[in-house]
C-alpha positions as CSV (number, residue, x, y, z in Angstrom):
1,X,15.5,55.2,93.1
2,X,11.8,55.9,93.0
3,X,10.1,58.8,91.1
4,X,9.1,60.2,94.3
5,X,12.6,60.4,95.8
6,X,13.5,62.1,92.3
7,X,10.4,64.8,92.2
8,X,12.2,65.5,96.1
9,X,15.4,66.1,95.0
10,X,13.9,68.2,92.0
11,X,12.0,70.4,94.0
12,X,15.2,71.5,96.0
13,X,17.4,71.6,94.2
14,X,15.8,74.3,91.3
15,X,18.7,75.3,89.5
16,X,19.2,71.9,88.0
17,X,16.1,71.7,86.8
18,X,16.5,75.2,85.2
19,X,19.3,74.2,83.6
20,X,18.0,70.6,82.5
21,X,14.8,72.6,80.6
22,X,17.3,74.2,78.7
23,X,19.4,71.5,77.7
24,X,15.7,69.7,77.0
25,X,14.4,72.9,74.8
26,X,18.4,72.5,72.7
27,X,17.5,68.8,71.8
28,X,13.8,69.6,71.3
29,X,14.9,72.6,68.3
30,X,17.7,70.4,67.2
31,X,14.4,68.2,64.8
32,X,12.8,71.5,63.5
33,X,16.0,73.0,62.5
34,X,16.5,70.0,60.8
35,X,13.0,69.7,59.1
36,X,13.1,73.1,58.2
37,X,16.4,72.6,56.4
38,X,14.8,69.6,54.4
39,X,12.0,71.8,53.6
40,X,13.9,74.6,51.9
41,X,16.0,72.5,50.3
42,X,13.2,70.5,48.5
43,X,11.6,73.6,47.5
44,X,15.0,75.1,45.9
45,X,15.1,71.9,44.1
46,X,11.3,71.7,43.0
47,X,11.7,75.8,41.8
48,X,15.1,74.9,39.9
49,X,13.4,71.9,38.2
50,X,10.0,73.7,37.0
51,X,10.5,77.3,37.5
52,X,6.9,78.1,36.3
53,X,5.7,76.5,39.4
54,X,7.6,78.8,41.6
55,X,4.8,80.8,43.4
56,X,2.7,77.2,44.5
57,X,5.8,75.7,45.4
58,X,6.8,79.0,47.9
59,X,3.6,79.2,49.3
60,X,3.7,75.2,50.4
61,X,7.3,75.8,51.2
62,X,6.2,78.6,54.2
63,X,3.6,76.4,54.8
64,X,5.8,73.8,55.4
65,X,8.0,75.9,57.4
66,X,5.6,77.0,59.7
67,X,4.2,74.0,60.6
68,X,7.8,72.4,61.3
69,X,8.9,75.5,63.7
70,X,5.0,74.7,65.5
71,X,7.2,71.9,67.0
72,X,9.9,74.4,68.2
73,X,7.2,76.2,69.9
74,X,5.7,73.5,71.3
75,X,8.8,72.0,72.6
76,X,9.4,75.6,74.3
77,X,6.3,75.9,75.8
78,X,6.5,72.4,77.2
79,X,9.8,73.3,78.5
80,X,7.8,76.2,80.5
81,X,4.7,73.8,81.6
82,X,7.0,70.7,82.7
């Protein structure tokens, strides 16, 4: 099959390709959910072990957070643009 014969097929048949963007957007959130799991968890673990550290160690936690649900959004707009 060439890539032509699948842009085609792609271009009339739009509902698949609706529905394939979505199923691409799920996998795409599945790694920030993830990272933003390991984030939180480090930072619980960081406040529990020095407590007096607790404001620096929130602030690089939303930090942290932010930049790992910048993928989500990425992966969502990408979704829109492809």
């Amino acid at each position: 099959m060439s890539l032509s014969y699948l842009a085609q097929e792609a271009a009339t048949n739009e509902s698949t390709v609706r529905g394939l963007g979505a199923v691409g957007y799920g996998l795409a959130a599945i790694g920030p959910g993830i990272g933003v799991g390991i984030v939180v968890g480090k930072a619980i673990e960081g406040i529990a072990r020095q407590p007096e550290l607790q404001g620096t160690i929130r602030t690089n936690m939303f930090l942290g957070i932010a930049f790992t649900e910048a993928l989500a959004l990425i992966g969502l707009v990408a979704g829109f643009i492809f």
